[in-house]
N, C-alpha and C positions, 0 to 999 in steps of 0.2 A: 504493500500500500504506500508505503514512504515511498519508493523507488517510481511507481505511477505518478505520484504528487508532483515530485522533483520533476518528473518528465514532463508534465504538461506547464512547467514552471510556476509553481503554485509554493509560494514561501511554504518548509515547513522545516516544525520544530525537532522532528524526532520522536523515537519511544519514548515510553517516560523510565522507563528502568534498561540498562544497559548492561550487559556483563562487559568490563573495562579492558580485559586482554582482547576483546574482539573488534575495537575501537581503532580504526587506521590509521590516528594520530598516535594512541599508543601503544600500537604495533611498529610503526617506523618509532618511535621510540629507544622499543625494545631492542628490533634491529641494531640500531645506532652503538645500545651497551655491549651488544652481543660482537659486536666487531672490536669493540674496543678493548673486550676482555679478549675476545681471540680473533687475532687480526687477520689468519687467513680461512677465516668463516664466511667463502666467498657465497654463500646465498644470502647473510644478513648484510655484505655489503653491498650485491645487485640490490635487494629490495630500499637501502639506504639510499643508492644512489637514483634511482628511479623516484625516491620518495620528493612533498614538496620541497625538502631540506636543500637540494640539491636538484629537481627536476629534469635531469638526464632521460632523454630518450631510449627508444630500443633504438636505433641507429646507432648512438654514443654506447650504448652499451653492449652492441653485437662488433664494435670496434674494439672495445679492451677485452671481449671475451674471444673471439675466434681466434684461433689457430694459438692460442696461447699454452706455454710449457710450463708458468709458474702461476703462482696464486693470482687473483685477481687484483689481489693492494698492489701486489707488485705489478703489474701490468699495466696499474693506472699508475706508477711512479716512476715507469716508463713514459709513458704517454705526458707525464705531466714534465718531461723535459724538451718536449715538441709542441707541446698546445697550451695555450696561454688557459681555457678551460676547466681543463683538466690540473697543471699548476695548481688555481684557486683553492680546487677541492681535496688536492693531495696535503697543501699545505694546510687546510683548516682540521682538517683528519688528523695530521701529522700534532699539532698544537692540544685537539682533544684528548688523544692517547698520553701526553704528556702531563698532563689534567687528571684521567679517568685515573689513574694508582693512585693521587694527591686525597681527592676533595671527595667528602661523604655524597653519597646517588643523590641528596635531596640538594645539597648546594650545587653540584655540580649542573642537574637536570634544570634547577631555577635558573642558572645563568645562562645556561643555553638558551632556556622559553623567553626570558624575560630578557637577558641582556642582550644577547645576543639576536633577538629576535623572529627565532623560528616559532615564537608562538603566530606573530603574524604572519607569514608564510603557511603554516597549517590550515588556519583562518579561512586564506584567501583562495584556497585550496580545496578545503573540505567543508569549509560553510560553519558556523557559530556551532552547531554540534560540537564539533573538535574542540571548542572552549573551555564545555564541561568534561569530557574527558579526558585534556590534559589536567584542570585543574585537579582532577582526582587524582591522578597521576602522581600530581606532587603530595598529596594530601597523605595518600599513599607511602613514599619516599622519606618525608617524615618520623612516619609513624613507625616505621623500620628500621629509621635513623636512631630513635627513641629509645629503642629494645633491641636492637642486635649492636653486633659490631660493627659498622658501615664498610662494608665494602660493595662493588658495582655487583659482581657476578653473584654473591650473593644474595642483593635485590632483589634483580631477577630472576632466580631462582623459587624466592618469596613470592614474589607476585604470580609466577606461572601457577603455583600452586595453592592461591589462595584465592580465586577464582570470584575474585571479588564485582561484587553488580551492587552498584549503585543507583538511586531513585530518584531522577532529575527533580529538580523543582520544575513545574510547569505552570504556576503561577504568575508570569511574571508580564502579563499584558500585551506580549508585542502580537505583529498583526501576521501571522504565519500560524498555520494549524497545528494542533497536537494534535498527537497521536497515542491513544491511551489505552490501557485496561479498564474493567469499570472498576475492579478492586484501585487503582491507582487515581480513579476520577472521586473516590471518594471527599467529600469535603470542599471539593473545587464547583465552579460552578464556569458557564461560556454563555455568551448569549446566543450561536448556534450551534447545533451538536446534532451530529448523522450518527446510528446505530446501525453498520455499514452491514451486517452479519448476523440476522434477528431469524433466519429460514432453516440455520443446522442447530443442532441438540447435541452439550457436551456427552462423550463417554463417561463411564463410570468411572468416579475417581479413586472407589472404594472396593477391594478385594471382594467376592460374592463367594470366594471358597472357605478364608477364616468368618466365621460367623459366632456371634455372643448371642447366647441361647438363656434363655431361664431355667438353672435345672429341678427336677425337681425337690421339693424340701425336705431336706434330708443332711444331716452331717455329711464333709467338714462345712460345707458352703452355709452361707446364711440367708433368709428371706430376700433381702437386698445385691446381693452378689452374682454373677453370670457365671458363666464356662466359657472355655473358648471351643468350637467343636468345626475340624475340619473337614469340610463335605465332600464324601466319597460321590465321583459318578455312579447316577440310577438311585441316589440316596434320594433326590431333590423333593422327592413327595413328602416327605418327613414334613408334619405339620411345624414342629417346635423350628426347621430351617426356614421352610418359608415363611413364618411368622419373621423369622431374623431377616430375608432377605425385603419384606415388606418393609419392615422399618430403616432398613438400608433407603431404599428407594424415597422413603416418605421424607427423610431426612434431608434430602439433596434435593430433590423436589421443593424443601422450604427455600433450601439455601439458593437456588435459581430466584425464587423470588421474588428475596430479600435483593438477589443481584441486581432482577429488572427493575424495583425501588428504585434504585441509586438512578439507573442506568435513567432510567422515566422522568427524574427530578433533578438533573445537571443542566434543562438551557432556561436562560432566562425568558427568551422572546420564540425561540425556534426549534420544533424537534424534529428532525427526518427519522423515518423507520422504513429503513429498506433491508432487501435483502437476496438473495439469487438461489434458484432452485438447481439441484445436479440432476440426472438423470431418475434419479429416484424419487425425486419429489420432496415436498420440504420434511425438514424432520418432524416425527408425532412431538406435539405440545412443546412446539416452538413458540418465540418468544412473539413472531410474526404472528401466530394463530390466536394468542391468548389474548395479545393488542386490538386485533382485529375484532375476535368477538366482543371484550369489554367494553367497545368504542358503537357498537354496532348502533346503528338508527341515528348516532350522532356524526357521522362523516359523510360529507357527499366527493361526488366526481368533480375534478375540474379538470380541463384540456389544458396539457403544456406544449408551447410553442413549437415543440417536434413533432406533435401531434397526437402523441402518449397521454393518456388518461391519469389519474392519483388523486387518492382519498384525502381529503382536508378535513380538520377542525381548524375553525378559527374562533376565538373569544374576541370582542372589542372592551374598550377602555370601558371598567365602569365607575370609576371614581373621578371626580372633577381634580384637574390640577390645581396644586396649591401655587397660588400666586408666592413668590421668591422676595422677602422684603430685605435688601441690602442694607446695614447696617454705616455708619457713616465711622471709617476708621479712625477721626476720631475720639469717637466716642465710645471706642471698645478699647477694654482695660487689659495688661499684660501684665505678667507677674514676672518679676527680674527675675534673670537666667540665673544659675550659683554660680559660685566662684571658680567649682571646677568645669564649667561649660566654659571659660573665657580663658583658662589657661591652657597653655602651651603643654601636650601631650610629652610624657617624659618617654627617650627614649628607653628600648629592649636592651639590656644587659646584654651583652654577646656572651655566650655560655664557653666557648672554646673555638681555638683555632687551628684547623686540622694543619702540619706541620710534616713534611718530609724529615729523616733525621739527618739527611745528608745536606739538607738547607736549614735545618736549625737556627743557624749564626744570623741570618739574615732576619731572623724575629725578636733576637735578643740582643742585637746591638743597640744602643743607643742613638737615638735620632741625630746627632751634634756627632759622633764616630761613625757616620754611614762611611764617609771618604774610606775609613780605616779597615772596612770590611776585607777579610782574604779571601781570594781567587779560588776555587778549587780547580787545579792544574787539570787542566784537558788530557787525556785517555790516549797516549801516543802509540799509535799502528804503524807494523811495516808498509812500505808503499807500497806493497802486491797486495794490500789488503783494500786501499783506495781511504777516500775520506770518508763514508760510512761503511765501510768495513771493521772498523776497529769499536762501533756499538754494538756489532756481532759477532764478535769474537771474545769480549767481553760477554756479550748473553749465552755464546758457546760454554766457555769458563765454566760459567759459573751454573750449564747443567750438566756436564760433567761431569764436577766436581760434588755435586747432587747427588746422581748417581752411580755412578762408578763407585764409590767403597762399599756399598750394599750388596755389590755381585761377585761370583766368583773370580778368584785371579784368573781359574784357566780359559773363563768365558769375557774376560773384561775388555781385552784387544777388541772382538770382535763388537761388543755393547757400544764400546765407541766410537766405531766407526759409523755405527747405526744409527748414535745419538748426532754424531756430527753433520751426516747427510741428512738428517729429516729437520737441524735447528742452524744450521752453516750449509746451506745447500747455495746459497747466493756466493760462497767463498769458491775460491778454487780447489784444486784435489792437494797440492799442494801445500796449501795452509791448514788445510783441514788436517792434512799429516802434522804438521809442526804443532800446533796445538792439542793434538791426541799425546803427542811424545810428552809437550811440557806437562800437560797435564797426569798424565801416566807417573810423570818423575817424581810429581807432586806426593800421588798418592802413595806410592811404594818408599817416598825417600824414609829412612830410616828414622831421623830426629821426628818426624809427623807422625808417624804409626800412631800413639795416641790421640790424634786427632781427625782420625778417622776410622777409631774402632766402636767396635758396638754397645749401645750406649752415649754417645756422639749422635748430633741433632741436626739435621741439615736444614735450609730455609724454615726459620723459625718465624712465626708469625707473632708479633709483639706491639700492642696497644695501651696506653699508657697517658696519665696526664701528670702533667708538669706544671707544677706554680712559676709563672716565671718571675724572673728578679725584677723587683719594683712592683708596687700596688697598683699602678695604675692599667694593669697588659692583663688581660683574662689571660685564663688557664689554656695553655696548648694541650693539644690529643695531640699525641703523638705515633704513629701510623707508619711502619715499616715491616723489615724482612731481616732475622739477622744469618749470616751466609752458613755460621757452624755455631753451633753451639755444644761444650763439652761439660758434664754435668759430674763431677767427682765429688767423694763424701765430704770434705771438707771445703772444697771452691769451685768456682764454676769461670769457665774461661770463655769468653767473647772473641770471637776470631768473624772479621771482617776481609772478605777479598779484595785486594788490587790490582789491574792490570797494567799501574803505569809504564811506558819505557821510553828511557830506563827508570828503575824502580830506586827511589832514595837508599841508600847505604845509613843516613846518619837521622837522627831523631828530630834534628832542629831543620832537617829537607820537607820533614813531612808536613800536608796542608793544615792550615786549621780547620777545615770544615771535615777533616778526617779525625781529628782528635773530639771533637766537636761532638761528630756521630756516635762515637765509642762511649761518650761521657751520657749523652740521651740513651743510648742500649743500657749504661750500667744504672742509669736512674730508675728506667722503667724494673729492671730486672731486680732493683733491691729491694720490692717489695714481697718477691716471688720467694725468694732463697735470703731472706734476713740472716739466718745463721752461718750463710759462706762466706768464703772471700770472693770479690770477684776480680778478676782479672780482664785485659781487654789487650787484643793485639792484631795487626795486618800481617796478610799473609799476605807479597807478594807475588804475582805469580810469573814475571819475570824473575829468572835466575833460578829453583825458587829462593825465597827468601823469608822468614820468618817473623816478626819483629816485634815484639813483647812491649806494650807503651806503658813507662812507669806510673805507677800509683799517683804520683805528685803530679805530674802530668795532666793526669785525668782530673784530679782534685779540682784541679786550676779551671777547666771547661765546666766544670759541673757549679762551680760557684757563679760563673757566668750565665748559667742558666736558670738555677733553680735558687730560688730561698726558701728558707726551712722554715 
């Protein structure tokens, strides 16, 4: 019925209850996270890109898809070094992914709607519908935000499975049609209203084989009490069933109704009651039938300008209007506003600020010290590696290093070459070798053995808030990964990866925004293991190299950060 509306271009508003994942605003949405959690999930990034977000055709997109060897991001990061386009959309891709690990789904999704303005793009696209279904969206995102740990993929996750429907307001005046239930038209009223569907007769909503019977009186059951008795085929004659299958019927019989009430008593000025027969003819004691007779001697024929016949009632006015006497303003009295209608709305307390640990320094420097902020040194690749080679070879690293001590020695050569071609597939065979060997050297070197025996923690998941130094800076969440984690009875050691090259030899080389990180891991972590020591160190993986960062050290960053 919506989709006939729209087509004769007839404003309208929509169902009035919506299941929310089924909603095309937030489905490109969801799309949108789904790429961003895994980027080469090229069906969420066709439907992304196809979406209003981005409005690519099938032309544009039968161009980055045919004859192609690798994922489809890549394809379009291809293409975005040839086409101005294509460019736009790699680069704004390329910016959200860098985002989407940072900022909780509900901050992140808000700035996208609202800042960034794909709420009007959906709009202008999908029609005010989309309004309400993003708003839930975020409402949603929120409320997630509230109760879990915020991350993207676990959102959605949430959401696919909470299958949530929400019940538009449809109250709200403007001149486009609803589209309602009569259980959802309850309480509202319109000044005209069509009954589009008055000739079929719902099924039964109620089972006719479990049936609640009276039995008779007798222990344990009491005068007031049923059975429940399930009715065998051929049983059906049993008086005590069909008595239960009568009152089945009688039942829903009322509740029909009580429906056509509602349904009979929502227009103010106007009622249509139509409805279309199938081959069968209308349903017994439809709502068509019952109208009809109730009405009966009071409806006559009128001819409509197609030439089609239809039963009318009309009533005319019978009360005189009341003349409208305007009041002269002024002469009507107003009663001062309060105090707090005139004042200036205090702002919302910001609750926290979701924080990277490896950008930490940048939240807790001083406004008057921005000049003095340090650099964290750029991630130096051989040149067979190119200029964004050496972000993947780093993400190689560091799944290796993942898995690989988990597996067997005699089966490990081979795990790695597995892991390297399915996560270094963009590298050459070449590099892919050189970093199976560093990494291999890593694992088996001798002094490391405890650092990757069992027991030992790889990509630790760690969330965490932090008072930062000064009253005036809400509290950070802090929101990372740490590379290893090694948990002994008396201390627990913090091992962060690096790939720089070359890799610092001396303690006073290394960045601050590294010593930085270690100090946010041992803050979060000292709540976990109060009774250990904890220790923190980089693991270079140039050379390799080891590097233990002293105690005093760390002290030093962590007073920078936190106050107690």
């Amino acid at each position: 019925m919506i989709r006939a509306l729209k087509a004769q271009g007839i404003p309208v508003a929509g169902a009035d209850r919506i299941i929310i994942t089924e909603q095309l605003a937030v489905m490109d949405m969801m799309a949108l996270g789904q790429f961003l959690s895994l980027p080469e999930d090229d069906l969420s990034l066709a439907s992304l890109l196809k979406s209003p977000i981005f409005n690519l055709t099938d032309e544009d997109l039968f161009q980055l898809s045919h004859k192609r060897k690798r994922s489809l991001w890549q394809s379009l990061r291809y293409f975005a070094k040839r086409e101005e386009k294509y460019k736009l959309i790699a680069d704004q891709l390329s910016l959200w992914l860098s985002r989407a690990d940072i900022l909780p789904p509900f901050e992140f999704f808000a700035n996208l709607l609202e800042g960034e303005g794909l709420r009007k793009k959906f709009i202008a696209r999908l029609g005010p519908v989309a309004g309400d279904a993003l708003d839930e969206f975020l409402n949603l995102s929120l409320q997630y935000d509230e109760q879990e740990p915020p991350s993207l993929q676990g959102f959605l996750t949430w959401l696919e499975r909470s299958e949530a429907e929400i019940k538009r307001d449809m109250e709200k005046g403007r001149n486009e049609v609803r589209v309602m239930t009569v259980h959802g038209a309850k309480g509202l009223e319109a000044d005209i209203v069509f009954l589009p569907d008055t000739c079929s007769t719902g099924s039964a909503s109620r089972s006719e084989s479990l049936l609640a019977i009276k039995p008779p009186a007798h222990p344990p059951l009491g005068p007031e009490q049923k059975a429940l008795v399930w009715s065998l085929p051929g049983k059906g004659h049993l008086p005590a069933l069909g008595e239960a299958r009568s009152k089945i019927k009688q039942s829903e019989q009322e509740e029909q109704m009580r429906l056509l009430y509602v349904a009979l008593t929502r227009a103010r000025d106007r009622l249509y009651v139509t409805g279309f027969e199938t081959a069968k003819g209308r349903g017994k004691n439809c709502w068509y039938d019952i109208i009809s007779e109730g009405l009966e001697g009071y409806l006559k024929e009128v001819q409509t300008p197609e030439g089609g016949t239809v039963q009318r009632l009309e009533t005319g006015q019978s009360s005189q209007l009341e003349k409208r006497q305007d009041k002269n303003p002024a002469e009507e009295q107003f009663e001062p506003l309060p105090d707090w209608a005139l004042a200036q709305a205090r702002s919302e307390p910001v609750r926290t600020i979701p924080v990277a640990p490896s950008s930490i320094l940048a939240y807790q420097t001083p406004e008057d010290d921005e000049d003095k902020l340090p650099v964290e040194p750029a991630l130096m690749s051989p040149q067979s590696l190119g200029q964004d080679g050496r972000f993947i070879r780093g993400r190689l690293v560091h799944k290796l290093l993942e898995y690989l001590p988990d597996i067997a020695p005699k089966t490990r050569e081979k795990a790695a070459q597995s892991l390297a071609q399915l996560h270094g597939r963009e590298l050459s065979t070449k590099a892919r070798r050189a970093i199976i060997a560093e990494t291999m050297a890593i694992i088996e070197h001798p002094d490391y053995q405890d650092l990757f025996a069992p027991g030992s923690q790889a990509e630790v998941n760690l969330i965490a808030k932090i008072n930062p130094k000064g009253s005036q800076k809400p509290p950070i969440l802090l929101s990372g990964q740490i590379d290893r984690l090694v948990v002994r009875p008396s201390e627990v050691v913090i091992v962060d990866y690096k790939s720089n090259r070359p890799s610092p030899r001396k303690l006073e080389d290394v960045a601050d925004a590294y010593k930085a990180q270690l100090a946010a891991y041992r803050l979060g972590l000292r709540e976990i293991y109060p009774s250990h020591t904890l220790k923190a160190a980089l693991l270079w993986t140039d050379g390799p190299y080891f590097m233990e960062i002293p105690s005093d050290m760390i002290n030093e960053y962590e007073l920078l950060l936190h106050k107690e």
